[in-house]
C-alpha positions in Angstrom: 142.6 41.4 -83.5 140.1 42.9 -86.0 136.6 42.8 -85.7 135.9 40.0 -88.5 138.5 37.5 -86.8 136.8 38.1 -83.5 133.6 37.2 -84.9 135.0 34.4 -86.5 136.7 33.3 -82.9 133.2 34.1 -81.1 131.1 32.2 -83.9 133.4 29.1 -83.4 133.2 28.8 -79.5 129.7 28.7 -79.5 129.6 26.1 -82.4 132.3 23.5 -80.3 130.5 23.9 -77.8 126.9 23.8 -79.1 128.4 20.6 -80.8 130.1 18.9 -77.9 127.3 19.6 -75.9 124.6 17.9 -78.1 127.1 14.7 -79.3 127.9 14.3 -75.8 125.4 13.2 -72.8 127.8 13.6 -69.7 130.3 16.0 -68.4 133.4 13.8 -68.4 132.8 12.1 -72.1 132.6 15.7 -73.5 136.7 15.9 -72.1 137.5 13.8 -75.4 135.7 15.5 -78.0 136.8 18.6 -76.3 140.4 18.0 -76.3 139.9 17.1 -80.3 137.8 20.4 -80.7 140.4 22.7 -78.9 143.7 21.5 -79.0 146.0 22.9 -81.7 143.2 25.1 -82.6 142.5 27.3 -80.2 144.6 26.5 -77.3 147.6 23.9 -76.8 147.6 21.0 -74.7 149.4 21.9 -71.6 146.4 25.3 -71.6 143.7 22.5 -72.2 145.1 19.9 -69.3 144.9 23.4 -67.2 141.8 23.8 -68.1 140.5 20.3 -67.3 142.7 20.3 -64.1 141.1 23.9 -62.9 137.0 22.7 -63.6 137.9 20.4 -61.1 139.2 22.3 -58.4 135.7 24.6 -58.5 132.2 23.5 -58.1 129.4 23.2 -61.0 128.9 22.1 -64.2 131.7 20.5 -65.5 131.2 21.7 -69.3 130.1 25.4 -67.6 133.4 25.5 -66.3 135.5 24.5 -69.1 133.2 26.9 -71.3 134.3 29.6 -69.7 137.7 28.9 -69.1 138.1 28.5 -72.7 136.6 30.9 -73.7 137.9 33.5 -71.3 141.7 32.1 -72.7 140.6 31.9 -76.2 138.2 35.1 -76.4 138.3 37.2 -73.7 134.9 37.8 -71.8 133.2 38.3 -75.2 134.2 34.5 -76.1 133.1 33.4 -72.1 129.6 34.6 -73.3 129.6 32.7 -77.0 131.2 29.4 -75.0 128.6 29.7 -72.4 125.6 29.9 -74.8 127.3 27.1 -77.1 127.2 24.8 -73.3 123.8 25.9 -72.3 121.6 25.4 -74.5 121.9 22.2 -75.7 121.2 20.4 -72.1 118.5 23.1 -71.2 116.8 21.6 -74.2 117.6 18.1 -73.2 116.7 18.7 -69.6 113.6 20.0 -70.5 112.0 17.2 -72.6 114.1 14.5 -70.2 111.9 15.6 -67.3 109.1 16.1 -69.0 109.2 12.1 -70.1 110.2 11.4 -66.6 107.5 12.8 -64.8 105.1 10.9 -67.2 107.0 7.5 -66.5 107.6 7.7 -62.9 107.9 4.9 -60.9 107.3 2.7 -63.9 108.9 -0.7 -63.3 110.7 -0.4 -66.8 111.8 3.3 -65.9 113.6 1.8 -62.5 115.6 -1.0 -64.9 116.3 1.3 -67.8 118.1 3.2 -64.9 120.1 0.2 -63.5 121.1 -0.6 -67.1 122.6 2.5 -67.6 124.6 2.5 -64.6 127.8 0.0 -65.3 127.6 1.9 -69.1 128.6 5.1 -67.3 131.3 3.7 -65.1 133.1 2.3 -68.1 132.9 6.0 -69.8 134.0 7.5 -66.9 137.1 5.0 -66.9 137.7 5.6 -70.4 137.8 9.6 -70.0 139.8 9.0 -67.2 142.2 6.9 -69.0 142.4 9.2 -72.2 143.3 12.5 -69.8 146.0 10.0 -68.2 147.2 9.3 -71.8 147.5 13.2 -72.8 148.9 14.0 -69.4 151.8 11.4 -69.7 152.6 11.0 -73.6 155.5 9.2 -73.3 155.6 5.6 -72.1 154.2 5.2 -68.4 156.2 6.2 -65.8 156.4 6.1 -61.9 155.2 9.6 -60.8 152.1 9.3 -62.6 151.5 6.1 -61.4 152.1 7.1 -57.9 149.9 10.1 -58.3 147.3 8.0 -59.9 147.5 5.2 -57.2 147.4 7.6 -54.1 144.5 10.1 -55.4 142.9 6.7 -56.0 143.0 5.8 -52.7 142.6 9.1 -50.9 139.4 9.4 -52.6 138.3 5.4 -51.7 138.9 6.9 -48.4 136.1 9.4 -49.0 138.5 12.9 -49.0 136.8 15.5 -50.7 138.0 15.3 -54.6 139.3 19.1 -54.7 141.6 18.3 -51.9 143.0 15.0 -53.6 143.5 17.7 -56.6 145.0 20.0 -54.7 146.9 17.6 -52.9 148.3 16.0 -56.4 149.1 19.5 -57.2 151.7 19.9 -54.2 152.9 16.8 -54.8 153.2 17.5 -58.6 156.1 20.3 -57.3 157.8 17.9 -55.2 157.8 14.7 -57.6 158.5 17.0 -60.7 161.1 20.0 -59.7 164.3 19.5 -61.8 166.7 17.6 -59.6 169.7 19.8 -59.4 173.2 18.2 -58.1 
């Protein structure tokens, strides 16, 4: 790749990721505008699901993860750093003025309800972002694997196991429930 085109590849990681990081306030609604950033542009679908998949497995920041994971498949190291800078500054910004305001409101009456507001708000994102990586996972009509999958990580993590072991374990499951069936 010429020196131009990189540029051009380095410049346009750190602007989606600048951009989903400032339209987006939390880790699993950036997914979405992720997925509509990145796929058939940079990377194809199966590479993002891999991607979204692998964040999970390690811990951190969920956009820090996918940042570099992107850009490492996209760009190299080079594109890690341009990703990276694209995911951090936005909430360092954020985080900065946010806890700024909240040291001035603390214990505020107001402060404590604003918070209990929010709260049934960011279960039904998290439902939705769930639901969309189900969709793009499964683009045909629903099936019984998925749902299988779906229904035991559900309960093995009502059960309170550790989420990177229900991933792992839907991985290994994944081979057995998938393999080609050969007669």
């Amino acid at each position: 790749m010429n020196e131009p085109l990189k540029l051009q590849l380095w410049y346009r990681l750190f602007w989606i990721f600048l951009k989903v990081n400032l339209l987006t306030t939390a880790g699993p609604t950036s997914i979405g505008l992720l997925y509509k950033e990145c796929v058939g542009k940079i990377m194809k679908e199966p590479q993002f699901v891999e991607a979204v998949g692998f964040s999970n497995l390690v811990p951190g920041s969920e956009a820090l993860k996918l940042a570099m994971f992107i850009g490492y498949y996209s760009g190299g190291v080079p594109g890690v750093l341009a990703a990276l800078l694209g995911a951090i500054i936005p909430p360092t910004v954020i985080m900065l003025t946010v806890a700024s305001l909240l040291v001035q409101f603390q214990g505020q009456e107001w402060m404590e309800q604003f918070i209990k507001g929010m709260t049934p708000a960011i279960v039904v994102l998290l439902a939705l972002v769930a639901w969309q990586l189900f969709r793009v996972a499964n683009p045909k009509s629903i099936q019984w694997r998925p749902v299988i999958l779906a229904a035991l990580s559900f309960l093995a993590l009502y059960l309170g196991i550790a989420p990177h072991y229900v991933l792992i374990g839907s991985g290994i499951l994944g081979v057995i429930l998938y393999r080609p069936r050969r007669f």
